[in-house]
PyMOL Python script that loads the backbone (N, CA, C, O; Angstrom):
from pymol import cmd

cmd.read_pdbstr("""\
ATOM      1  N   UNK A   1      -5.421  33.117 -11.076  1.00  0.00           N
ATOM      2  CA  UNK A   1      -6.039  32.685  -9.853  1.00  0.00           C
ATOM      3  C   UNK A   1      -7.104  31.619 -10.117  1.00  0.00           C
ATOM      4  O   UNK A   1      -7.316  30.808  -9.216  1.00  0.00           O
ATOM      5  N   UNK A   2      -7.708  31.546 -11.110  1.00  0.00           N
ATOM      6  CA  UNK A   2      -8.957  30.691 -11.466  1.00  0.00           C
ATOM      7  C   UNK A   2      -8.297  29.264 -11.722  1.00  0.00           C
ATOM      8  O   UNK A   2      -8.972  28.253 -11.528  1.00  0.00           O
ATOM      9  N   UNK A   3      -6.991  29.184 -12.152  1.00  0.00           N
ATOM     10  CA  UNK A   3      -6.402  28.102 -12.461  1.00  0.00           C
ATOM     11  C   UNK A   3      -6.252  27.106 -11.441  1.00  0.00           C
ATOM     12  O   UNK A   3      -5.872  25.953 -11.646  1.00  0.00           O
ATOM     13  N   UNK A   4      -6.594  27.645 -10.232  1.00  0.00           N
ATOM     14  CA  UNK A   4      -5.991  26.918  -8.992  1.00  0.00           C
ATOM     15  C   UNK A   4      -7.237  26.705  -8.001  1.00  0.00           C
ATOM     16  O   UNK A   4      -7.451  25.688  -7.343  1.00  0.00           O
ATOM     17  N   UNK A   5      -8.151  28.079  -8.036  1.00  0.00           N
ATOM     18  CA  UNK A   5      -9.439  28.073  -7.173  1.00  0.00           C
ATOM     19  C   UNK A   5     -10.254  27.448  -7.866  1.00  0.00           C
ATOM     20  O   UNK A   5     -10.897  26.858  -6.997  1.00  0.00           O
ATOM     21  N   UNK A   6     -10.799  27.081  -9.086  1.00  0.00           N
ATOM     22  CA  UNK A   6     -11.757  25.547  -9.367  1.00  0.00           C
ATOM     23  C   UNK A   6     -11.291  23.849  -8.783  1.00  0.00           C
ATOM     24  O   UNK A   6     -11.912  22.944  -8.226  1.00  0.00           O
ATOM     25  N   UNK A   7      -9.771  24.045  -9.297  1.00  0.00           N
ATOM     26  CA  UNK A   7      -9.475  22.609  -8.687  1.00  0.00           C
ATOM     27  C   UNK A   7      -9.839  22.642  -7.283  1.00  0.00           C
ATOM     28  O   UNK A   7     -10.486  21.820  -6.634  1.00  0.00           O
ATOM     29  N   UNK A   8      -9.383  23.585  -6.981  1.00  0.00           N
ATOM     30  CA  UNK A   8      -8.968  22.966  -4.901  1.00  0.00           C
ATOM     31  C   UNK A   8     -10.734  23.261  -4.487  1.00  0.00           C
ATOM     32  O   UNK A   8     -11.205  22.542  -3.607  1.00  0.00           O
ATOM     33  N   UNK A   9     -11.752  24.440  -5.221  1.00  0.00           N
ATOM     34  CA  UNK A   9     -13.110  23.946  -4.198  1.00  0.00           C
ATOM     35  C   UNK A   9     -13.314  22.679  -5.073  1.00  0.00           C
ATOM     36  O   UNK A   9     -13.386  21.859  -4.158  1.00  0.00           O
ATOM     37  N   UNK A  10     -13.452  21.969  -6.175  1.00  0.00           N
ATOM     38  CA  UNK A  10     -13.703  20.206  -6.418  1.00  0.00           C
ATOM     39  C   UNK A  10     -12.931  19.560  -5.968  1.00  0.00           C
ATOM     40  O   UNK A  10     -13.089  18.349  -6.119  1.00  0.00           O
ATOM     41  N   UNK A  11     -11.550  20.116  -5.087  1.00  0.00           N
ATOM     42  CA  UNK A  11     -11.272  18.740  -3.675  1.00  0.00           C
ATOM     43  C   UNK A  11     -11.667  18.883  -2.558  1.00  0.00           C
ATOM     44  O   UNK A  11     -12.086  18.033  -1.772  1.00  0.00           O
ATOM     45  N   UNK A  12     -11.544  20.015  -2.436  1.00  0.00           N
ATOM     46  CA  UNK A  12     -12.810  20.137  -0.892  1.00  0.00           C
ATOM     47  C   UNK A  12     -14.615  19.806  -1.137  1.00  0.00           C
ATOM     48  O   UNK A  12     -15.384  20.187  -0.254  1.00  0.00           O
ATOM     49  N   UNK A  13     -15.024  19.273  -2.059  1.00  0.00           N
ATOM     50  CA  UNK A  13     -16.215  19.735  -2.225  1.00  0.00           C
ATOM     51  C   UNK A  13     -17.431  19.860  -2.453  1.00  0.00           C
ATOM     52  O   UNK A  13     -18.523  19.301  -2.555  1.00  0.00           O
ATOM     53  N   UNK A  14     -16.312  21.699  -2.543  1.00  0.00           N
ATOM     54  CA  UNK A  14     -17.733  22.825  -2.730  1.00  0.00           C
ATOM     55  C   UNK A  14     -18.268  22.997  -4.185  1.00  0.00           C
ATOM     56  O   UNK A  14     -19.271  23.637  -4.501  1.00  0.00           O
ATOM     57  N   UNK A  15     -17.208  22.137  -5.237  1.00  0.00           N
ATOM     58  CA  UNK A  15     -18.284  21.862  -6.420  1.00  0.00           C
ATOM     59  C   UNK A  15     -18.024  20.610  -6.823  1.00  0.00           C
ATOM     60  O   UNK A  15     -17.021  19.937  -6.588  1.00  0.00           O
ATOM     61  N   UNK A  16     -19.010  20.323  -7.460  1.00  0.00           N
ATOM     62  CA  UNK A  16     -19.134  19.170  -8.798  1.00  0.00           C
ATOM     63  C   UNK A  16     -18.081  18.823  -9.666  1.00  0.00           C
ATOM     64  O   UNK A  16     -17.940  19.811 -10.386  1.00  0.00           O
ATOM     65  N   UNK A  17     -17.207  17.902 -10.018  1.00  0.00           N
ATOM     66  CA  UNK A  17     -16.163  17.725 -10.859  1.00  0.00           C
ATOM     67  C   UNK A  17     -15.001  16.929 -10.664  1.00  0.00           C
ATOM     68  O   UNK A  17     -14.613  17.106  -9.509  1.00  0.00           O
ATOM     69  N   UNK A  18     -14.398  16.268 -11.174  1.00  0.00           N
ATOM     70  CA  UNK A  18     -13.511  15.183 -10.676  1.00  0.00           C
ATOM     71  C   UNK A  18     -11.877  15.873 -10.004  1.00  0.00           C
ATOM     72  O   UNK A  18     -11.122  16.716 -10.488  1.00  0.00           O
ATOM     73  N   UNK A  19     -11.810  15.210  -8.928  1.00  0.00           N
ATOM     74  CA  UNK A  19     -10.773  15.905  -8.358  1.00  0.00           C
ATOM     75  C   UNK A  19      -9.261  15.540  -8.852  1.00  0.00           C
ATOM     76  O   UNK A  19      -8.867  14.954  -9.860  1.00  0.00           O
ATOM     77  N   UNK A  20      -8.659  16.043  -7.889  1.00  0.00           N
ATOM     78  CA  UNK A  20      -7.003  16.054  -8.772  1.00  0.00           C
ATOM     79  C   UNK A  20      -6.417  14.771  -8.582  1.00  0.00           C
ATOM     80  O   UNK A  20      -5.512  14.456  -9.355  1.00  0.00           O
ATOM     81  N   UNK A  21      -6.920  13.631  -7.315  1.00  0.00           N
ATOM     82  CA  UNK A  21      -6.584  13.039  -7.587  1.00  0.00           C
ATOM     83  C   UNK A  21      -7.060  11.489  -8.858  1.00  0.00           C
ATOM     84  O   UNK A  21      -6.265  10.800  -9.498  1.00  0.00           O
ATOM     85  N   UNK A  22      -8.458  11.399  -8.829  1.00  0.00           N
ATOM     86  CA  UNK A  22      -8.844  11.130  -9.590  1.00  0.00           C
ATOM     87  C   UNK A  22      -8.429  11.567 -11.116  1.00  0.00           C
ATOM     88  O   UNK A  22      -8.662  10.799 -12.049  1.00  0.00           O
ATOM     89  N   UNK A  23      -7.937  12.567 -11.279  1.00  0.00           N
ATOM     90  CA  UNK A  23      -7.509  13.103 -12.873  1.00  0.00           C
ATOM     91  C   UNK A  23      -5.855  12.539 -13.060  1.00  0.00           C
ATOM     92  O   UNK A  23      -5.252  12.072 -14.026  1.00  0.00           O
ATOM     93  N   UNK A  24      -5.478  12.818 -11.704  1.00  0.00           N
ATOM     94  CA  UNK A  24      -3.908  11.891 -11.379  1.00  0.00           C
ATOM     95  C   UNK A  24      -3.754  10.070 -11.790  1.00  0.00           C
ATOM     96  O   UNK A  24      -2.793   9.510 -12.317  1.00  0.00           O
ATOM     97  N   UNK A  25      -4.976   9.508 -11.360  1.00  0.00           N
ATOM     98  CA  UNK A  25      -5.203   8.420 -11.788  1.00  0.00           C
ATOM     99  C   UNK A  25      -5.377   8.443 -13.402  1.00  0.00           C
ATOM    100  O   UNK A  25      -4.590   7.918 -14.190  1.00  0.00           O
ATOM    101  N   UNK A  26      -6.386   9.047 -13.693  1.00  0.00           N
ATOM    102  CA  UNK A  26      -7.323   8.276 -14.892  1.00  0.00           C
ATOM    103  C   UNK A  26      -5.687   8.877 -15.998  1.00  0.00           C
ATOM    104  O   UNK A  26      -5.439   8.144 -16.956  1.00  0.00           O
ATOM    105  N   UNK A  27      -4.824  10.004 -15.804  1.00  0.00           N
ATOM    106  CA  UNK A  27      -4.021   9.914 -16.742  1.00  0.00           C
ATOM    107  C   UNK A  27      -2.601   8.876 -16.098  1.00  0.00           C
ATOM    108  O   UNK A  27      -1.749   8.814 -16.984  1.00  0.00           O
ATOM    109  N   UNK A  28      -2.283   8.292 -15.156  1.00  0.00           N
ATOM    110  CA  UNK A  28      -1.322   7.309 -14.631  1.00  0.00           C
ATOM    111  C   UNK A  28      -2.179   5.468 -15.328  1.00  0.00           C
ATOM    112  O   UNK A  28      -1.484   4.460 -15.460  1.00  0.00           O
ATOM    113  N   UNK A  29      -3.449   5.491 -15.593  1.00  0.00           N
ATOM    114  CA  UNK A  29      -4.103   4.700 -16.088  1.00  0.00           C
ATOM    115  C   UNK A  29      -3.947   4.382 -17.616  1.00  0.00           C
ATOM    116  O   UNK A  29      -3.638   3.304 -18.125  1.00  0.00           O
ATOM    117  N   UNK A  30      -4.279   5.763 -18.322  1.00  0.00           N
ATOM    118  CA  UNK A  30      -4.195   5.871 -19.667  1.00  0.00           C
ATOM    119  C   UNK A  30      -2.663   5.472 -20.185  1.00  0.00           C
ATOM    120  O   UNK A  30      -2.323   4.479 -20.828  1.00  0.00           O
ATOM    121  N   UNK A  31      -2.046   6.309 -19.810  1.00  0.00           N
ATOM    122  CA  UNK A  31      -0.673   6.174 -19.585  1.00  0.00           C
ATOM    123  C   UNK A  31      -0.078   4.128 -19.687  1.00  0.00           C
ATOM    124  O   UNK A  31       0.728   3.656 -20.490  1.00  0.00           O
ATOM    125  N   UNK A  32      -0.676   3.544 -18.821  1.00  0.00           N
ATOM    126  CA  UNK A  32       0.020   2.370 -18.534  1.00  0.00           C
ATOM    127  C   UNK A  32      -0.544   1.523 -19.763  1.00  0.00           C
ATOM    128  O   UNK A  32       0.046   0.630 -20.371  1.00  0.00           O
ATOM    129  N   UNK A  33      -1.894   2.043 -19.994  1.00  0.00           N
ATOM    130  CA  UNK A  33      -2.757   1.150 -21.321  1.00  0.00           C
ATOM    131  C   UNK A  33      -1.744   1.191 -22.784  1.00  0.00           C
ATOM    132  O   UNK A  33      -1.404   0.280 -23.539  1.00  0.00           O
ATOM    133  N   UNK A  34      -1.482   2.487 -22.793  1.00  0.00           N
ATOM    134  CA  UNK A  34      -0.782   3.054 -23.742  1.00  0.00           C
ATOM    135  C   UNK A  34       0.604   2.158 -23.967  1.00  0.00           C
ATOM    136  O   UNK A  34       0.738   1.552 -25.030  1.00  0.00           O
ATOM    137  N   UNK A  35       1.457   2.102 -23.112  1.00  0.00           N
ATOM    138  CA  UNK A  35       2.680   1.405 -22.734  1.00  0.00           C
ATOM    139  C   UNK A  35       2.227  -0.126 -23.339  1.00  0.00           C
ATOM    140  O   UNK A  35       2.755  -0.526 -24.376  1.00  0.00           O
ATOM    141  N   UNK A  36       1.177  -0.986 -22.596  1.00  0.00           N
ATOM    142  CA  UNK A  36       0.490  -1.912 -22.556  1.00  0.00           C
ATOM    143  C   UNK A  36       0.192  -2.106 -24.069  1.00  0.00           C
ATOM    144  O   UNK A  36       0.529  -3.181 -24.566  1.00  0.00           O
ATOM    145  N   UNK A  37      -0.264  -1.392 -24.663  1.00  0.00           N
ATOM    146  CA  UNK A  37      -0.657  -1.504 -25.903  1.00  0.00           C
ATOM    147  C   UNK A  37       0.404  -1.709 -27.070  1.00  0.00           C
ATOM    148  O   UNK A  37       0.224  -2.519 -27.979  1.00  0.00           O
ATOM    149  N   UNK A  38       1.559  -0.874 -26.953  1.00  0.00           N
ATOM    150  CA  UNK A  38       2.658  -0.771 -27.640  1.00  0.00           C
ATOM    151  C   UNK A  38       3.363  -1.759 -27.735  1.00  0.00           C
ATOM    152  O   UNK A  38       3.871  -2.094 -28.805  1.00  0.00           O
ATOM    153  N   UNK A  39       3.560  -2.569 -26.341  1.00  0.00           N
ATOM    154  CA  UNK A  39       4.320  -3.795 -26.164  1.00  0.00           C
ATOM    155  C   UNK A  39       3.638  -4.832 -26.798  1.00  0.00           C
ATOM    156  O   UNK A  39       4.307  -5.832 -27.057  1.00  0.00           O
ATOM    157  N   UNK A  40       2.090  -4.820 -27.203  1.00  0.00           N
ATOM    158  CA  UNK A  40       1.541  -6.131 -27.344  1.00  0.00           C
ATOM    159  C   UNK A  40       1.527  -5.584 -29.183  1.00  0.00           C
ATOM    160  O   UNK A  40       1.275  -6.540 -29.917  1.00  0.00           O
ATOM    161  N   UNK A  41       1.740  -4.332 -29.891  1.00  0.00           N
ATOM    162  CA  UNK A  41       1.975  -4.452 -31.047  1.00  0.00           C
ATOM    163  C   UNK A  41       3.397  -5.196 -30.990  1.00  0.00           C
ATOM    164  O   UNK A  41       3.515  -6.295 -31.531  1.00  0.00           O
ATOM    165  N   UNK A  42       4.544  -4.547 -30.286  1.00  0.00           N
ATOM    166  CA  UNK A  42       5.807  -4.940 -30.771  1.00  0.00           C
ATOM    167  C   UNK A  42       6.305  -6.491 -30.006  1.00  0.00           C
ATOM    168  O   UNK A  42       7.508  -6.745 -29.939  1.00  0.00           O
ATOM    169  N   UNK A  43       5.161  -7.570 -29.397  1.00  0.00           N
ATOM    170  CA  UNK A  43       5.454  -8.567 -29.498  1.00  0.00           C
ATOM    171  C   UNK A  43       4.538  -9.133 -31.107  1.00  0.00           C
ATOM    172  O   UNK A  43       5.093  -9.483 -32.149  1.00  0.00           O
ATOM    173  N   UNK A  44       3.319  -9.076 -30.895  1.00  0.00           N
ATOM    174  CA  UNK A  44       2.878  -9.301 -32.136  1.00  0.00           C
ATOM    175  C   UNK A  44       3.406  -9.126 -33.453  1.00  0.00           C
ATOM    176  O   UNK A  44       3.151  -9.812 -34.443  1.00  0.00           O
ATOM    177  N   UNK A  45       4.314  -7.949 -33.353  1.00  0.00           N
ATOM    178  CA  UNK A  45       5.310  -8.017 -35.215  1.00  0.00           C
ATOM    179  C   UNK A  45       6.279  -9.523 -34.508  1.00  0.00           C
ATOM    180  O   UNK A  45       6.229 -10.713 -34.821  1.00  0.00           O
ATOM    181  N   UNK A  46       6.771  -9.085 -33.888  1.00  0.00           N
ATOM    182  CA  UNK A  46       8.059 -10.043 -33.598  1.00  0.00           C
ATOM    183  C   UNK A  46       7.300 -11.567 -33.777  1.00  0.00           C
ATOM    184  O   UNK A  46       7.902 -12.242 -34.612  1.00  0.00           O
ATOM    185  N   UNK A  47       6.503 -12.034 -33.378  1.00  0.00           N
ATOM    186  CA  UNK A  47       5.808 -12.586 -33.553  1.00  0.00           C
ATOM    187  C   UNK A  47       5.347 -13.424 -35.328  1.00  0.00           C
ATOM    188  O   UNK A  47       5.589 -14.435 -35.988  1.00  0.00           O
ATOM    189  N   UNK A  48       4.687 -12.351 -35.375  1.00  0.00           N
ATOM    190  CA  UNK A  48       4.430 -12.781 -37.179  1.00  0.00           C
ATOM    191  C   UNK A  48       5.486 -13.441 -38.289  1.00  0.00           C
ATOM    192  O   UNK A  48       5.208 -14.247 -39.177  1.00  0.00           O
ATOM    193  N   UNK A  49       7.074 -12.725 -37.895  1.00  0.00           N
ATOM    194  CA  UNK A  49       8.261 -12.414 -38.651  1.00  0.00           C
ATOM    195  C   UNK A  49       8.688 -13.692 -38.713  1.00  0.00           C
ATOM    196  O   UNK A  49       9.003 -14.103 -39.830  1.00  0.00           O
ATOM    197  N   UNK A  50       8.832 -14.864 -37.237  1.00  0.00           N
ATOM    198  CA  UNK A  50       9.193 -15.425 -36.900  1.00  0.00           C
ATOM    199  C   UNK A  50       8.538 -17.133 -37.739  1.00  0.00           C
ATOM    200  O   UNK A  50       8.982 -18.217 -37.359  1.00  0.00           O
TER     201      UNK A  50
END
""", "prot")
cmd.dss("prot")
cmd.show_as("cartoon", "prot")
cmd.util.cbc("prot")
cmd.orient("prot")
């Protein structure tokens, strides 16, 4: 039960703490950096080789 009643009173709220959608973001964010990051190693080898 605790798993579910902290999130939902920090979206209504009744406490302090970043809500679900904000946590939905910051990992849909991390996520894209990550992607972002990978592509700019694997142009950079391709890159060097050349």
């Amino acid at each position: 039960m605790r798993r579910w009643a902290r999130p939902a009173a920090i979206d209504d709220g009744v406490v302090d703490g970043q809500t679900s959608a904000e946590q939905d973001e910051l990992v849909q964010l991390r996520r894209e950096k990550r992607r972002r990051e990978m592509e700019n190693e694997t142009s950079g080898t391709s890159r060097s080789s050349v």
